[in-house]
C-alpha positions in Angstrom: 0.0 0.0 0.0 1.0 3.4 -0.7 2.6 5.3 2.3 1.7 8.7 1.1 -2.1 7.9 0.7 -2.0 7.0 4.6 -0.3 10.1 5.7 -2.6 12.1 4.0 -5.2 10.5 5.8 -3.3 10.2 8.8 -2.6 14.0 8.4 -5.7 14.9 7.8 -7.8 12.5 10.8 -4.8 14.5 12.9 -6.1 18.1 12.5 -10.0 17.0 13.1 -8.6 15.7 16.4 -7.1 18.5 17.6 -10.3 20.4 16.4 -12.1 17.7 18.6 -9.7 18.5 21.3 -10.1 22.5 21.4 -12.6 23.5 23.8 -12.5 27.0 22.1 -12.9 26.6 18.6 -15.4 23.4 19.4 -17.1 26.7 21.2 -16.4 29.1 18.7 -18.1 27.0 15.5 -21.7 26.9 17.9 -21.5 30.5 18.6 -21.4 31.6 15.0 -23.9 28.4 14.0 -25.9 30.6 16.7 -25.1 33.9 14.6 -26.0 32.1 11.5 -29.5 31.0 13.0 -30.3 34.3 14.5 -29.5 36.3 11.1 -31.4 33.8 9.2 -34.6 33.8 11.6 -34.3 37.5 11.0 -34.6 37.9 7.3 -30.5 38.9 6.9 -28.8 36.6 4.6 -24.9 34.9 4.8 -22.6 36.0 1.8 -19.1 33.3 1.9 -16.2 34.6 -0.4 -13.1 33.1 -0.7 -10.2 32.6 -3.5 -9.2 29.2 -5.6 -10.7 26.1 -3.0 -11.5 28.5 -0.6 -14.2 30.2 -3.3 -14.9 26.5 -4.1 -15.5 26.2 -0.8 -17.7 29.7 -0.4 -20.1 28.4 -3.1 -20.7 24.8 -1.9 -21.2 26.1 1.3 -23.8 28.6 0.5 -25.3 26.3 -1.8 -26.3 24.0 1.4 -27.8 27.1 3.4 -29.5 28.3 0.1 -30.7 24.8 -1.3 -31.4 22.2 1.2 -29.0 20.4 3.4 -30.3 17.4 5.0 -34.0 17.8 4.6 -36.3 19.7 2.4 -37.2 22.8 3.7 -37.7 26.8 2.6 -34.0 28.2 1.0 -32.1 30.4 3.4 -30.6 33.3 1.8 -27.0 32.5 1.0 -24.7 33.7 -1.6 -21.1 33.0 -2.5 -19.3 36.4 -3.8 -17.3 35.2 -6.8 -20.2 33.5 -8.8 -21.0 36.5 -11.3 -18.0 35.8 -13.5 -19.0 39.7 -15.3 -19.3 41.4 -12.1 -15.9 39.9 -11.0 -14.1 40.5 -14.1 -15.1 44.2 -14.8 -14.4 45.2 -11.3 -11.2 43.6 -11.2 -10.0 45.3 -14.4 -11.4 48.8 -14.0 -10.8 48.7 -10.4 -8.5 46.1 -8.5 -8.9 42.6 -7.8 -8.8 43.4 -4.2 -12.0 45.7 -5.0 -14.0 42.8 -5.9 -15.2 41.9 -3.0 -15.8 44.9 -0.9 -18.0 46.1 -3.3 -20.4 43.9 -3.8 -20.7 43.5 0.2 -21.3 47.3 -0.5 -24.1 46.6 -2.7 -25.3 43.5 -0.8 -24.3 43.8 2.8 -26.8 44.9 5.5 -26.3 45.5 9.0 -26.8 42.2 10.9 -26.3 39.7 7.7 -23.3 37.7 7.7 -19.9 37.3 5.9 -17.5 33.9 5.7 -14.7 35.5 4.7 -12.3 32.0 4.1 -8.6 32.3 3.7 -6.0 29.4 4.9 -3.4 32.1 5.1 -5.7 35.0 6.3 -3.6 37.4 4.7 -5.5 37.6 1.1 -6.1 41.5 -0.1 -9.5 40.9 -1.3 -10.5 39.0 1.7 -9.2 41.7 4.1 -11.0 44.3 2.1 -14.4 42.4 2.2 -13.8 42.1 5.8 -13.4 45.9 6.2 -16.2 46.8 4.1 -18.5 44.2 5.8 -17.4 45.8 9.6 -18.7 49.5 7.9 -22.0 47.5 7.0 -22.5 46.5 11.0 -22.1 42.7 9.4 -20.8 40.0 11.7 -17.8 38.8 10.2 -16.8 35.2 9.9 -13.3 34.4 9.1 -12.1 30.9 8.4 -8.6 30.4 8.1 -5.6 28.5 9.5 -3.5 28.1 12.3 -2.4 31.8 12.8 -5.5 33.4 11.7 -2.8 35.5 9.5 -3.8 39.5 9.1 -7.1 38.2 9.5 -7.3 37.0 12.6 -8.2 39.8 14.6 -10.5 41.6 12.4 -12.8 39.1 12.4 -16.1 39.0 15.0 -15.5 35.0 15.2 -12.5 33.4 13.9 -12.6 29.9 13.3 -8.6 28.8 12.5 -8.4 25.8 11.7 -5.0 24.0 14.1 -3.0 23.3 10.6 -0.5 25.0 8.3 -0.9 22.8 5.8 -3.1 24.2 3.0 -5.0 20.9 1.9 -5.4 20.1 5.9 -7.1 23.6 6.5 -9.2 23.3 3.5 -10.9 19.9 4.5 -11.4 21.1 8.1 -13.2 24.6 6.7 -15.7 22.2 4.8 -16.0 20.1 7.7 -17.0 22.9 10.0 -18.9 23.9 7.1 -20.7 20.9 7.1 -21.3 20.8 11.1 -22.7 24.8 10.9 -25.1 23.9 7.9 -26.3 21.1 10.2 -26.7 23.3 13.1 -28.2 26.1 11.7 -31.1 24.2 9.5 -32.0 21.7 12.7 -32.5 25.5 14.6 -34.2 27.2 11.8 -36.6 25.0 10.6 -36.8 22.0 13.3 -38.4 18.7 12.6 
């Protein structure tokens, strides 16, 4: 058997334990699933961005809050920044790249919605922008990221850093917690 293919797993079943082991972040994920039911119950909406798997990560996420996870039930309002392919392209060439973001939390964003703002390093420019602009909006920011929480880490409202360095590690732990806050949030929002 390949050695590789078991340290991977071994790498990755590693990171989920220490998540499994950290009182605070175990703490952290069911304050925001808490957030997420409150804004939700309340008409506001969650908006994920994110760049690469992170972005891959943003829409798959939303797609869960804003389709069904587990059950059938009424969509939650959930949007993943990146998906208007126009939008993104036209404000990244007559503005910046790092623009893209922040403004369409500017056109979106409402005081008490939501944003997951995911970066494994935390220290994207378009990510810390969106965070900025979502903090003028009187949005609850989100930020999942890695170990060190990078330039990120203390802008964010709740920071949920996942205890890795290692980019795939952090990127199967964000969907994991992903996962567990979907799960959360539509068991308290529409119970069964």
């Amino acid at each position: 058997m390949n050695n590789r293919i078991k340290q991977a797993i071994s790498d990755s079943v590693e990171v989920k334990n220490a998540i499994l082991s950290s009182d605070k972040l175990l703490q952290t994920i069911q304050l925001v699933a808490d957030e997420m039911t409150h804004c939700f119950k309340h008409d506001g909406k969650v908006l994920f961005c994110g760049n690469g798997g992170s972005a891959a990560d943003a829409q798959h996420l939303a797609a869960e809050f804003s389709g069904r996870f587990y059950y059938d039930r009424p969509p939650l309002y959930s949007e993943a920044l990146h998906v208007n392919s126009s939008f993104v392209t036209a404000v990244g060439n007559d503005y910046s790249y790092d623009a893209v973001y922040a403004r369409m939390i500017n056109a979106m964003g409402r005081k008490g919605d939501i944003l997951v703002a995911i970066s494994t390093s935390g220290n994207s420019g378009n990510i810390l922008r969106a965070i900025e602009a979502a903090k003028q909006k009187g949005m609850i920011v989100v930020g999942m990221t890695g170990r060190t929480g990078g330039l990120m880490g203390d802008k964010c409202t709740y920071l949920l850093n996942m205890p890795s360095t290692d980019t795939p590690r952090v990127q199967e732990s964000h969907i994991m917690v992903g996962h567990i806050l979907c799960e959360l949030v539509e068991a308290a929002v529409f119970p069964k």
